[in-house]
GUVEXMAR-456288 format. One record per residue: residue number from 1; residue in one letter; x, y, z of N, C-alpha, C in turn. Coordinates in nm, 4 decimals. Layout:
BEGIN
{pt NUM,'A',{X,Y,Z},{X,Y,Z},{X,Y,Z}}
...
***
This chain:
BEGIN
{pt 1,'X',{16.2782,-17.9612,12.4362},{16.4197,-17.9283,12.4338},{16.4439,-17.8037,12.3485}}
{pt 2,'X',{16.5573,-17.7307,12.3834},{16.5594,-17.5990,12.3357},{16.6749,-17.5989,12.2092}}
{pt 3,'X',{16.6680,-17.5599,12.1203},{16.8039,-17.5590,12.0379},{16.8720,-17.4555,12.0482}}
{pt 4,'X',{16.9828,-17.4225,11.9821},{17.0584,-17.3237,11.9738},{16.9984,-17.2160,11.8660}}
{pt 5,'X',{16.9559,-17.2591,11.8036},{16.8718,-17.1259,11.7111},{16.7396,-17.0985,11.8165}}
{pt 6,'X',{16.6665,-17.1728,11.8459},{16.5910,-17.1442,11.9293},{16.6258,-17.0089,12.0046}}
{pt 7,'X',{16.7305,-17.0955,12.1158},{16.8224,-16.9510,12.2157},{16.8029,-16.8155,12.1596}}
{pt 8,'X',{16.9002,-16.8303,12.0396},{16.9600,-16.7237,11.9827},{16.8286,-16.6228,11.9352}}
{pt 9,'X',{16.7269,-16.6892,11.8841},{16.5884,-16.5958,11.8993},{16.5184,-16.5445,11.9805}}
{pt 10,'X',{16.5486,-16.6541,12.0865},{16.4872,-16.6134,12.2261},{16.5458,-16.4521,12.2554}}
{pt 11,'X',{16.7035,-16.4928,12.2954},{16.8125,-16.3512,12.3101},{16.7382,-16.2683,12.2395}}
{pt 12,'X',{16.7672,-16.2661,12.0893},{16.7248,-16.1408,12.0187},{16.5896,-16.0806,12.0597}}
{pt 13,'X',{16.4690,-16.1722,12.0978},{16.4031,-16.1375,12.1429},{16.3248,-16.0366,12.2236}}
{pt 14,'X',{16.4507,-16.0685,12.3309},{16.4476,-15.9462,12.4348},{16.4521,-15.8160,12.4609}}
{pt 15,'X',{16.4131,-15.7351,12.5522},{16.4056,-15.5877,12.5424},{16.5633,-15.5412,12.5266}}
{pt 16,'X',{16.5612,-15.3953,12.5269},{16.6980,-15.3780,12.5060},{16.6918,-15.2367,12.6115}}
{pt 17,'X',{16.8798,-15.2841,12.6772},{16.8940,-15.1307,12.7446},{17.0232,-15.0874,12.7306}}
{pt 18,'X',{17.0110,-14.9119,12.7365},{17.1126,-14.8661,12.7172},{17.2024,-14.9114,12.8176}}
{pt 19,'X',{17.3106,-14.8638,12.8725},{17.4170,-14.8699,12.9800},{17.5089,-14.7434,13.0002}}
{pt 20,'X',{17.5425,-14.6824,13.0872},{17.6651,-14.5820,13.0955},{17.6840,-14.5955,13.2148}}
{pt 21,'X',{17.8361,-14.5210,13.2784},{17.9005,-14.5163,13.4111},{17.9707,-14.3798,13.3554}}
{pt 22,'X',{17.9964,-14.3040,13.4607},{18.0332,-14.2197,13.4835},{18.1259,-14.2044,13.6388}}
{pt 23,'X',{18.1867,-14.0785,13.6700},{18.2914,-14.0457,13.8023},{18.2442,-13.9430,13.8241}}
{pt 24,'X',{18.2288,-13.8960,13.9987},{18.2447,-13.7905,14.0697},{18.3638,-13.7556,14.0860}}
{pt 25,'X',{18.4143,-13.6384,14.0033},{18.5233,-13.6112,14.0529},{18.5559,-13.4720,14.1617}}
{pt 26,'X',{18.5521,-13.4852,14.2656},{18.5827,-13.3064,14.3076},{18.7105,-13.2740,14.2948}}
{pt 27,'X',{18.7010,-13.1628,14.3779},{18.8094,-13.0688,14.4087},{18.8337,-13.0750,14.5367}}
{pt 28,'X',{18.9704,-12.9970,14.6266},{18.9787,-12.9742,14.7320},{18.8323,-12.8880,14.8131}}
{pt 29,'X',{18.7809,-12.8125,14.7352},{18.6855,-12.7164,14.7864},{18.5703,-12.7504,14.7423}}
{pt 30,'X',{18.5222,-12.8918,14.7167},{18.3983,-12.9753,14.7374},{18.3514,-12.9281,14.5737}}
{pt 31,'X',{18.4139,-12.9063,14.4753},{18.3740,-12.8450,14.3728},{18.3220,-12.9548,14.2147}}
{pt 32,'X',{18.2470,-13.0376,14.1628},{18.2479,-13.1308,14.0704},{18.3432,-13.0837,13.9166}}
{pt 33,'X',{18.4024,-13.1448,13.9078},{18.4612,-13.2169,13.7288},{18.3287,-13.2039,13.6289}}
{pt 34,'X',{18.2958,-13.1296,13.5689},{18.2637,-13.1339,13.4211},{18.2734,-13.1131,13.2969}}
{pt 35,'X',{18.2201,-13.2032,13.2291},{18.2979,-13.1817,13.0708},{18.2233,-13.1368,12.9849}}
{pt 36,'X',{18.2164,-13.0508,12.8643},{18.1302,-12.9862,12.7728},{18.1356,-13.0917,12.6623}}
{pt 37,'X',{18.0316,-13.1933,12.6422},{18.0728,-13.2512,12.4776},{18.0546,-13.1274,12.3646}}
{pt 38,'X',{18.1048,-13.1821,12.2655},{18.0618,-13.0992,12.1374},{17.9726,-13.1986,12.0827}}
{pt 39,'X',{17.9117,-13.3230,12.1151},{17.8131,-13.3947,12.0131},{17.6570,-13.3369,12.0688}}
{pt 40,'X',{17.6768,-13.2419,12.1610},{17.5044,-13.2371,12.2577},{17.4910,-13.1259,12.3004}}
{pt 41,'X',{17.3858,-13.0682,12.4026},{17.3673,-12.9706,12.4349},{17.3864,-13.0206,12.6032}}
{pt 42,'X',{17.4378,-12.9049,12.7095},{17.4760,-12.9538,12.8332},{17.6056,-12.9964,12.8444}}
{pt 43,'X',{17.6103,-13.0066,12.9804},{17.7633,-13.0598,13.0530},{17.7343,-13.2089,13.0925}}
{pt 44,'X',{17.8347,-13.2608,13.1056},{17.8214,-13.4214,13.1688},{17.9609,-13.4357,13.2801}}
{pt 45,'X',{17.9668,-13.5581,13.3539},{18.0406,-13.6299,13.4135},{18.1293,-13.6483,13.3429}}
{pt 46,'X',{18.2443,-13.6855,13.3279},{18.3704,-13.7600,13.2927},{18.2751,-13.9164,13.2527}}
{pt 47,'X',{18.2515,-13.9888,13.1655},{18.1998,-14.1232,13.1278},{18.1056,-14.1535,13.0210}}
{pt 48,'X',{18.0873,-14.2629,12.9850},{18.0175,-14.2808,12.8581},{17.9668,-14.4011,12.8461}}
{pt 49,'X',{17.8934,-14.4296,12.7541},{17.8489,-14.5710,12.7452},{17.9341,-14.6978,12.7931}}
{pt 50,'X',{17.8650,-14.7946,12.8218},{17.9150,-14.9237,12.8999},{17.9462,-15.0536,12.7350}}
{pt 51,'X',{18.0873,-15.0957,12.7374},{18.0838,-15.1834,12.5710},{18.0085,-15.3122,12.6496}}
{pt 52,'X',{17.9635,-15.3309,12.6533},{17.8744,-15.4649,12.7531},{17.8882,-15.5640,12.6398}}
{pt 53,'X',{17.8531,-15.5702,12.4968},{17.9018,-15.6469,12.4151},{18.0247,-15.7117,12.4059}}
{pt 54,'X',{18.1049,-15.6054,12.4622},{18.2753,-15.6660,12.4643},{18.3217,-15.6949,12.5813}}
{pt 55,'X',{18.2251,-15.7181,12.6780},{18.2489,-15.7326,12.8155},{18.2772,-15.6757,12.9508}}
{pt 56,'X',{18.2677,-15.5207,12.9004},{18.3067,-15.4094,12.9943},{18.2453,-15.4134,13.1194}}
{pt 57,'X',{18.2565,-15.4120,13.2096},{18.1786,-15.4023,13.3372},{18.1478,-15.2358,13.3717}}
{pt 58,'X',{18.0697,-15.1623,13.4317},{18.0098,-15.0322,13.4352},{18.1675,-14.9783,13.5302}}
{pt 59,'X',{18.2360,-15.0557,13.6021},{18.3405,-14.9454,13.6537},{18.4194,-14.9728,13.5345}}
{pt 60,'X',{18.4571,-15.1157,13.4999},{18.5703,-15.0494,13.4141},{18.4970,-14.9611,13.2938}}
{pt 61,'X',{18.4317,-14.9395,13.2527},{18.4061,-14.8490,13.1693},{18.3794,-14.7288,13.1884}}
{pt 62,'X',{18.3609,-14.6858,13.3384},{18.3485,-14.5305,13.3827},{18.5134,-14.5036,13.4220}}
{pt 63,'X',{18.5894,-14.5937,13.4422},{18.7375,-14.5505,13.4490},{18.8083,-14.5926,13.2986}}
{pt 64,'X',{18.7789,-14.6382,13.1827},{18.7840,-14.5609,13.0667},{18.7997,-14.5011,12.9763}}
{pt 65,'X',{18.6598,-14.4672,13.0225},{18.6144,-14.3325,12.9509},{18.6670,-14.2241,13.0100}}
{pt 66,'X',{18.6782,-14.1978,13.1766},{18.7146,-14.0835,13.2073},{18.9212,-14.0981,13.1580}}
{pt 67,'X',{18.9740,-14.1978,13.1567},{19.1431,-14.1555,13.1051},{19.0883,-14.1386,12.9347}}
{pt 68,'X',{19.0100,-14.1889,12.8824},{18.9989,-14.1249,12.7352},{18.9451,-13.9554,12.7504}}
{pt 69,'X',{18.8519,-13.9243,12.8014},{18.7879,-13.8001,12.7974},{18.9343,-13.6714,12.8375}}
{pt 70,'X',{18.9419,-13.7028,12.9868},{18.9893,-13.6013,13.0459},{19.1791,-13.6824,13.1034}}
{pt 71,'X',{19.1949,-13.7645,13.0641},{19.3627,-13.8205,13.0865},{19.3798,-13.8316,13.1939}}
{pt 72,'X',{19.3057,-13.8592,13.2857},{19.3633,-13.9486,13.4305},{19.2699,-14.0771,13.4541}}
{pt 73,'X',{19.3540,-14.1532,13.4617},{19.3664,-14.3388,13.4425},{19.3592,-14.3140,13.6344}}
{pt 74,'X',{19.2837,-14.3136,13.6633},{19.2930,-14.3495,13.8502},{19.1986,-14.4584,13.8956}}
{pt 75,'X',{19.1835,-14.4749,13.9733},{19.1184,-14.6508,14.0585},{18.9856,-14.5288,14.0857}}
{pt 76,'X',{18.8947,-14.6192,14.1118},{18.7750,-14.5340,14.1276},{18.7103,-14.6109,14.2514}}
{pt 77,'X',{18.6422,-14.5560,14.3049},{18.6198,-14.5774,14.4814},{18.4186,-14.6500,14.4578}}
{pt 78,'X',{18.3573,-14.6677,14.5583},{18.2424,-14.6847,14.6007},{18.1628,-14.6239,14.4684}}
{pt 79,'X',{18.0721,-14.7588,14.4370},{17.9268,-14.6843,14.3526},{17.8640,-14.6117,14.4700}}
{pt 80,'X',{17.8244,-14.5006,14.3619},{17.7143,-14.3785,14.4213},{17.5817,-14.3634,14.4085}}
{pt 81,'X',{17.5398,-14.3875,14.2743},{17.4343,-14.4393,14.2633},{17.3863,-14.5532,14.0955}}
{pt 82,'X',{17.2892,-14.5526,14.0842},{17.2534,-14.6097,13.9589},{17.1160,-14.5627,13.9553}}
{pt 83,'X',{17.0632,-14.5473,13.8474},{16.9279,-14.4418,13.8255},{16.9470,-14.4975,13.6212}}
{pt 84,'X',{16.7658,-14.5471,13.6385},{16.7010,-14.5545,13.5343},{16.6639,-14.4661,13.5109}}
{pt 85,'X',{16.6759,-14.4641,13.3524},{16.6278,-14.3497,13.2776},{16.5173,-14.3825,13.1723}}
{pt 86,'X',{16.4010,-14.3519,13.1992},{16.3312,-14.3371,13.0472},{16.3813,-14.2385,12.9606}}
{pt 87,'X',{16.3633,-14.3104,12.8268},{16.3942,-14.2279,12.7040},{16.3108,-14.1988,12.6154}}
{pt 88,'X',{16.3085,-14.1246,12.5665},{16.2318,-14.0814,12.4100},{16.2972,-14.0692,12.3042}}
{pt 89,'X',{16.2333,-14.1673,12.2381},{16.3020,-14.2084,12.0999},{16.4488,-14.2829,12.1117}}
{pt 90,'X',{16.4590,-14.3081,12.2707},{16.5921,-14.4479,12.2319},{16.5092,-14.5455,12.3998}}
{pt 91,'X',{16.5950,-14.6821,12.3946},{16.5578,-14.7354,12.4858},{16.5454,-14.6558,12.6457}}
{pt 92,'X',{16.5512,-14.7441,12.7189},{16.5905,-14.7095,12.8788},{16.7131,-14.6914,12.9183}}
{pt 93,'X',{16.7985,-14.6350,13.0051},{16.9227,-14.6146,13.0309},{16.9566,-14.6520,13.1275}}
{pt 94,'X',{17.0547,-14.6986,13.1944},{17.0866,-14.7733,13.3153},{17.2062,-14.6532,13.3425}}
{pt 95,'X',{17.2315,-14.6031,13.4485},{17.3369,-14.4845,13.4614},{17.4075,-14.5600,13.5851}}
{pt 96,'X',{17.5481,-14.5672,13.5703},{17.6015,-14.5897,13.6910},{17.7252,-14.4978,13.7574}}
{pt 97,'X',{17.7422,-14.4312,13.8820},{17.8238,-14.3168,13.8945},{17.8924,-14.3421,14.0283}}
{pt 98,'X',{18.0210,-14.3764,13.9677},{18.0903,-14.4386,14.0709},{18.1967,-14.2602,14.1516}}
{pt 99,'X',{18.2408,-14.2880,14.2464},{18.3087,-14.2092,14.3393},{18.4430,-14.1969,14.2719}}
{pt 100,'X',{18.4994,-14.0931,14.2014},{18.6467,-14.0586,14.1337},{18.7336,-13.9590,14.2701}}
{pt 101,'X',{18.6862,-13.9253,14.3290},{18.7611,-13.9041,14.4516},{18.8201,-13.7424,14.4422}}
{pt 102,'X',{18.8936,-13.6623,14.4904},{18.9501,-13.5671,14.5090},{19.0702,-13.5742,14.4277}}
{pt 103,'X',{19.0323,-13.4461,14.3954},{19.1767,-13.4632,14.2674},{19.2386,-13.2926,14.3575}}
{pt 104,'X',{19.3932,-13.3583,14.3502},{19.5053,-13.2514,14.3997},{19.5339,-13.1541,14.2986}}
{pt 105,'X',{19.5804,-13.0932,14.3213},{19.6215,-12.9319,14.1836},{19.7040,-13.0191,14.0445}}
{pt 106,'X',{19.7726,-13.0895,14.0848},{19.8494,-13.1542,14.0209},{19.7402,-13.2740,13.9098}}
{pt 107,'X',{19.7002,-13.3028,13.9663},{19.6320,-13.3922,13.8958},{19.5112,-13.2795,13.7987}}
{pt 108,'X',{19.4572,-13.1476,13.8086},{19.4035,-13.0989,13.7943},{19.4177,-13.0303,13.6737}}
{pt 109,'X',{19.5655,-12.9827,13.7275},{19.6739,-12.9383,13.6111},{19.7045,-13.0461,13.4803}}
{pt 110,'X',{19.6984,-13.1650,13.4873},{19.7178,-13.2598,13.4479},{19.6479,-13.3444,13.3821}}
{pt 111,'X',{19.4994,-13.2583,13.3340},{19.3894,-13.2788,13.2586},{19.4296,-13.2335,13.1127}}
{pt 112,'X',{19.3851,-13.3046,13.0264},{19.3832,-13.3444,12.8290},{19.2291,-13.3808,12.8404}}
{pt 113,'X',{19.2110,-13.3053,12.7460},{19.0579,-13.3311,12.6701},{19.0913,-13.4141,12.5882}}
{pt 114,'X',{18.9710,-13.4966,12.5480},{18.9658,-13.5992,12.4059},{18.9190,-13.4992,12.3417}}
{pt 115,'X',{19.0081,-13.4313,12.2414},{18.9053,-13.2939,12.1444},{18.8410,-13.3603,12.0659}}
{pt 116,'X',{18.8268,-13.5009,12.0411},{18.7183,-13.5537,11.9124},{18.5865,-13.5010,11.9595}}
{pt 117,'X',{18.5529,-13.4897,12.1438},{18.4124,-13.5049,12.1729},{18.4388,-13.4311,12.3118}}
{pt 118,'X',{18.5256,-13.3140,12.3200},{18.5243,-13.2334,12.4591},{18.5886,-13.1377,12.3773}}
{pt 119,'X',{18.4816,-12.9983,12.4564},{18.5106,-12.8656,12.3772},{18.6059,-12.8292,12.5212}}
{pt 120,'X',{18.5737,-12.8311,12.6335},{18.6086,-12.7800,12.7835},{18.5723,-12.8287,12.9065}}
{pt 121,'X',{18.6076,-12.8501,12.9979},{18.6088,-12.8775,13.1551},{18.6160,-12.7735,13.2893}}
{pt 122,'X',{18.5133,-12.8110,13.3193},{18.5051,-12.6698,13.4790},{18.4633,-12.7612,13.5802}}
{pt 123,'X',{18.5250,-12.6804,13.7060},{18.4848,-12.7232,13.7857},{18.3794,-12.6357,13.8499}}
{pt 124,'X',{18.2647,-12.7183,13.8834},{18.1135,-12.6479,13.9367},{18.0730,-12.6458,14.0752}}
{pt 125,'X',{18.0328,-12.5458,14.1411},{17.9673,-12.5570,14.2736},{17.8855,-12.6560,14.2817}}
{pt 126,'X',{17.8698,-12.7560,14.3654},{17.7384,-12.8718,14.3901},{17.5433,-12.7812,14.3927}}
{pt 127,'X',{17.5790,-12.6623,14.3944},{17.4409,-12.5831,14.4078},{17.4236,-12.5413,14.2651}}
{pt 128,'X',{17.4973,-12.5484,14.1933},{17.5169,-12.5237,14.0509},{17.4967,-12.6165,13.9095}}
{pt 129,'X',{17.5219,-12.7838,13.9523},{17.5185,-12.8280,13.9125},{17.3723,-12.8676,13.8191}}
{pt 130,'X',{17.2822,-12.8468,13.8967},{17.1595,-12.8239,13.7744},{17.1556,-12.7151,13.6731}}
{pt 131,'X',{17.2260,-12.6427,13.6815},{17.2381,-12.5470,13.5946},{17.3332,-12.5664,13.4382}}
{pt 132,'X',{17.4311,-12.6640,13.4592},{17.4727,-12.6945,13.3676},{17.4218,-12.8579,13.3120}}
{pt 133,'X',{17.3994,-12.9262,13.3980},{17.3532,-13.0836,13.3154},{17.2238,-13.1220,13.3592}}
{pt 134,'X',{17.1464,-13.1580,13.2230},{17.0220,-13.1371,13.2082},{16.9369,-13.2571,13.2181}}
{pt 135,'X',{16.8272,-13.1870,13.3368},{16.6937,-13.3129,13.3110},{16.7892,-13.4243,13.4288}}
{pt 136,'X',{16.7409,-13.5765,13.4517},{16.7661,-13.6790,13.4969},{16.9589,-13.6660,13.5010}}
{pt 137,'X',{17.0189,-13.6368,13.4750},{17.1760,-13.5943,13.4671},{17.2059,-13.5260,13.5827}}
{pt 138,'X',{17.1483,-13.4250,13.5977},{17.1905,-13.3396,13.6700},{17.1103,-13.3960,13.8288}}
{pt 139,'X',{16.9898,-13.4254,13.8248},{16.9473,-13.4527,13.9724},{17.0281,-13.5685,13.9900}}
{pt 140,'X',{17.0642,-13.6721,13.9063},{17.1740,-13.7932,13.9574},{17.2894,-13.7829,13.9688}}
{pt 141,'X',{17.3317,-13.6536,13.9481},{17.4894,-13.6031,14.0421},{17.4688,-13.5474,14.1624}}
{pt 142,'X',{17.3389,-13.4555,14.1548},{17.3168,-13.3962,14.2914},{17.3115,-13.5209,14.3646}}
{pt 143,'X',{17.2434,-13.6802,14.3518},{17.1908,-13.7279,14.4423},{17.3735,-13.8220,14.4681}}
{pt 144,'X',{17.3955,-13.8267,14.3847},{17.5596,-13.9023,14.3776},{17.6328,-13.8042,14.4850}}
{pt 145,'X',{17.6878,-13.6718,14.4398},{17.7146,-13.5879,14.5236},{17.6469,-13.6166,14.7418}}
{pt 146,'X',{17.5336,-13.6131,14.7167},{17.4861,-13.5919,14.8844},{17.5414,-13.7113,14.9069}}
{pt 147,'X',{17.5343,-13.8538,14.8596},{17.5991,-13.9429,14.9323},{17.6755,-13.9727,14.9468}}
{pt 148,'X',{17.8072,-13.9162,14.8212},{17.9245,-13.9233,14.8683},{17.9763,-13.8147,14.9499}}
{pt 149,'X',{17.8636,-13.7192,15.0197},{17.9416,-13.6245,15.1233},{17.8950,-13.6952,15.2519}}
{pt 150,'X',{17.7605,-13.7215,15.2490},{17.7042,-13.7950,15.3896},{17.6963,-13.9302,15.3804}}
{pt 151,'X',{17.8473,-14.0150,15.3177},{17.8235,-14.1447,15.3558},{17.7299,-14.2475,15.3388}}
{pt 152,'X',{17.6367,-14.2537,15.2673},{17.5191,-14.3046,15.3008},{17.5612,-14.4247,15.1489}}
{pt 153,'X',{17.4480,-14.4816,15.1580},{17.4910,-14.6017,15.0615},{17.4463,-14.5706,14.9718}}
{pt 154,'X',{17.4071,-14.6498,14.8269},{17.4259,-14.6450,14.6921},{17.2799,-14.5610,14.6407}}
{pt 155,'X',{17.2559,-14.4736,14.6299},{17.1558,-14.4586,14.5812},{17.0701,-14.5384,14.5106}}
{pt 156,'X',{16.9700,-14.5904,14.4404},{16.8782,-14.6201,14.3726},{16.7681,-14.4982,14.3660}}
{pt 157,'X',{16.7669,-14.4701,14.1949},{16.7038,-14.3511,14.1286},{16.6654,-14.4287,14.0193}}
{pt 158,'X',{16.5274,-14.3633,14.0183},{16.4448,-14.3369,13.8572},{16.4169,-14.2026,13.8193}}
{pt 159,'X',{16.4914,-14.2077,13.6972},{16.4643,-14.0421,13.6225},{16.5272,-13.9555,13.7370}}
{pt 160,'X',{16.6690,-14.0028,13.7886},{16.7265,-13.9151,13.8826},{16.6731,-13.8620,14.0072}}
{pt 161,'X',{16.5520,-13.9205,14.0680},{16.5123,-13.9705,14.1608},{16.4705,-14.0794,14.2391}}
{pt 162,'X',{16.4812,-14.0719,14.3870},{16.4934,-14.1656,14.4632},{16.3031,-14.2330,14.4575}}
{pt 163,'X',{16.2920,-14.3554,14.3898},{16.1234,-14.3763,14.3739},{16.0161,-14.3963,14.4965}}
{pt 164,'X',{15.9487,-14.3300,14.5130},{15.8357,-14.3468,14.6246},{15.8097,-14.4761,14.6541}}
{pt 165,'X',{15.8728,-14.5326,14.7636},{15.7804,-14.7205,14.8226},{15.6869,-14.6970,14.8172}}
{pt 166,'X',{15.6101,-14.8158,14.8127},{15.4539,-14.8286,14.8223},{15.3764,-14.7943,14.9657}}
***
């Protein structure tokens, strides 16, 4: 029979993983939403870590983070993908990047930075996007991006690629 301290060692036990969600957001002219932190080097998505301790689920926490980051509170559409990340010098990362949809001028216009942790926001060509977010980031928007243009279902990525079957 198992006790409750037992459990509770067992739990602690276990491996540990990071979590984040993030939004695709475009433009009318197929263009991505990105944000400059000031804590890092590179651009990111609109999103941030998942409170999984406090019960957050990966959308509600990629919708958020993006009304904390950039000030639009909107419903967020179809996961795009999810892609493990190895890390160095922190655990594994679980990334999840749900579909934020087309944003009108108005809504565009209608962007606030969180200045605690956003210097600026651009919007980027999809051929461009490796150029500003780096390593496993950037190939898991490109791969988020192709499927939310060609429909196709949820990605599954490691290290921002799709993994070779056996």
């Amino acid at each position: 029979m198992t006790t409750t301290d037992d459990y509770a060692t067992y739990i602690a036990s276990l491996p540990r993983v990071l979590a984040g969600a993030a939004a695709l957001y475009r433009d009318a002219e197929g263009r991505v939403l990105l944000v400059e932190p000031n804590y890092r080097e590179g651009w990111a998505l609109p999103g941030g870590t998942i409170e999984s301790d406090q019960g957050e689920s990966p959308r509600t926490a990629a919708r958020r983070e993006s009304a904390e980051e950039i000030g639009l509170d909107l419903p967020l559409g179809r996961l795009l993908a999810v892609d493990w990340v190895l890390g160095i010098d922190r655990p594994p990362l679980v990334a999840y990047v749900y579909d934020g949809g087309v944003l009108d001028e108005a809504q565009l216009a209608s962007i606030r930075l969180q200045e605690e942790e956003l210097l600026s926001w651009r919007m980027v060509d999809p051929g461009e996007l490796t150029a500003y977010l780096i390593g496993s980031l950037g190939l898991r928007t490109q791969e988020a991006y192709r499927v939310v243009q060609s429909g196709e279902g949820t990605a599954e990525l490691e290290n921002g690629r799709r993994p070779v079957a056996p």
